[in-house]
C-alpha positions in Angstrom: -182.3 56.7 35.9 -182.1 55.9 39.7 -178.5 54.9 38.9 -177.9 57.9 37.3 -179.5 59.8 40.1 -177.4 57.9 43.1 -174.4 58.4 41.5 -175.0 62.1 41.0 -175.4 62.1 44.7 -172.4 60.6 45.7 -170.7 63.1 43.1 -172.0 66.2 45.4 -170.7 64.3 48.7 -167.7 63.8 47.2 -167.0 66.9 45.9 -168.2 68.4 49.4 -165.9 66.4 51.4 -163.0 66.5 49.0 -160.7 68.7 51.3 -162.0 67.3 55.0 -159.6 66.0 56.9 -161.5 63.6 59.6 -158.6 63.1 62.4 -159.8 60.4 64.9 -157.8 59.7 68.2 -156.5 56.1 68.2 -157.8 54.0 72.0 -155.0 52.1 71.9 -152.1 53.0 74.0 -151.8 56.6 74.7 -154.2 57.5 77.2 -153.1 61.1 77.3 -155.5 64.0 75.2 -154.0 65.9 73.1 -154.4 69.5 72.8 -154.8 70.0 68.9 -153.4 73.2 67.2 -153.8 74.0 64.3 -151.1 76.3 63.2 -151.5 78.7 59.8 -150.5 82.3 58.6 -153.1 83.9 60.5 -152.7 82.5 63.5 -153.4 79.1 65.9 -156.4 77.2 66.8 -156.7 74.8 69.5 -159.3 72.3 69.5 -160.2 68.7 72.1 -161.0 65.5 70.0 -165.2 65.8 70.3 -165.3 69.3 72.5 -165.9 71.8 69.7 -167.5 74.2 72.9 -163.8 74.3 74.2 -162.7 75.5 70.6 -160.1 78.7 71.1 -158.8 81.0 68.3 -155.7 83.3 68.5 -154.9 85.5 66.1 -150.9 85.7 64.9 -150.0 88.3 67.1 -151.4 86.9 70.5 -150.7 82.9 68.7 -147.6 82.2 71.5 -148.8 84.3 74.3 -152.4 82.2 74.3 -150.6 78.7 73.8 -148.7 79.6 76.5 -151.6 80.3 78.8 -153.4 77.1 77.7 -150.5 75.0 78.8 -150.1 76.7 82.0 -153.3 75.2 82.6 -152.8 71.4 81.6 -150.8 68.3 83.3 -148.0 66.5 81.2 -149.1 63.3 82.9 -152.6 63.7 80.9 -152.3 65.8 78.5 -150.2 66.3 75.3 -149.6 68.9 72.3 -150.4 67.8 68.7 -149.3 70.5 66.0 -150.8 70.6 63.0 -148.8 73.2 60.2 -150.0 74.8 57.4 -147.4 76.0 54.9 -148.7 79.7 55.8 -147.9 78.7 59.1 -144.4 77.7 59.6 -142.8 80.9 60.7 -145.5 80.6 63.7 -144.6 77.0 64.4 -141.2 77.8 65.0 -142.5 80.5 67.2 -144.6 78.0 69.0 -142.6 75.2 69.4 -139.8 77.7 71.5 -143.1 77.9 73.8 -143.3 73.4 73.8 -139.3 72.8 73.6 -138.5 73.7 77.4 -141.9 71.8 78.6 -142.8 68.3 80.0 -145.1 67.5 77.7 -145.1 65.2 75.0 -145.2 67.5 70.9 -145.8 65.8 67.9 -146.6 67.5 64.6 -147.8 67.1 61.0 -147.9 68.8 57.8 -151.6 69.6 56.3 -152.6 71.4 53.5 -153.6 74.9 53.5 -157.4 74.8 52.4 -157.8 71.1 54.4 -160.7 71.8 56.6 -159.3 69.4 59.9 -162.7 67.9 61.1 -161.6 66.6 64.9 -164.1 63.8 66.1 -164.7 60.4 66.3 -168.6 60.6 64.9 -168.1 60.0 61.1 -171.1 61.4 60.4 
């Protein structure tokens, strides 16, 4: 029966986690931060590795004009630009990465699903 029990449990936690995406900087390296965004239909969201206070949302219509002003703000010699795209989000990435293309800063990118719930931290709890 405890069996039983335990194995319910980890059922639940599974099925709670199942679309958390846990994205953990590597500290080999790189020792530029990158400035996460998060890139869907609806708009962008920028995110720091373990800073969720310095979280920012814009919505579509104000997505380029506030990534923009974010990078106005940063140095290329510590900072970089990691784009995460959502299918929604495509059109906007090519709308964003116009704003990255003529800049000094490093861009990468990668694909995620739509309902993945990006979890930016290195505490796996």
């Amino acid at each position: 029966e405890q069996r039983v029990n335990k194995a319910r449990d980890s059922l639940v936690t599974l099925k709670r986690d199942a679309n958390k995406l846990w994205l953990i900087p590597s500290s080999k390296g790189n020792s530029k931060e990158p400035l996460l965004v998060t890139v869907s239909g609806s708009g962008i969201e920028l995110n720091r590795f373990n800073r969720p206070e310095d979280r920012q949302v814009f919505p579509d219509g104000g997505a380029v004009s506030g990534l923009r002003r974010e990078m106005a703000g940063m140095n290329s010699a510590k900072d970089y630009v990691l784009f995460y795209i959502r299918p929604s989000g495509v059109k906007l990435f090519k709308a964003c990465k116009e704003v990255t293309d003529g800049s000094r800063f490093q861009i990468g990118f990668d694909a995620v699903a739509e309902d993945a719930e990006l979890i930016f931290t290195r505490d796996l709890e």
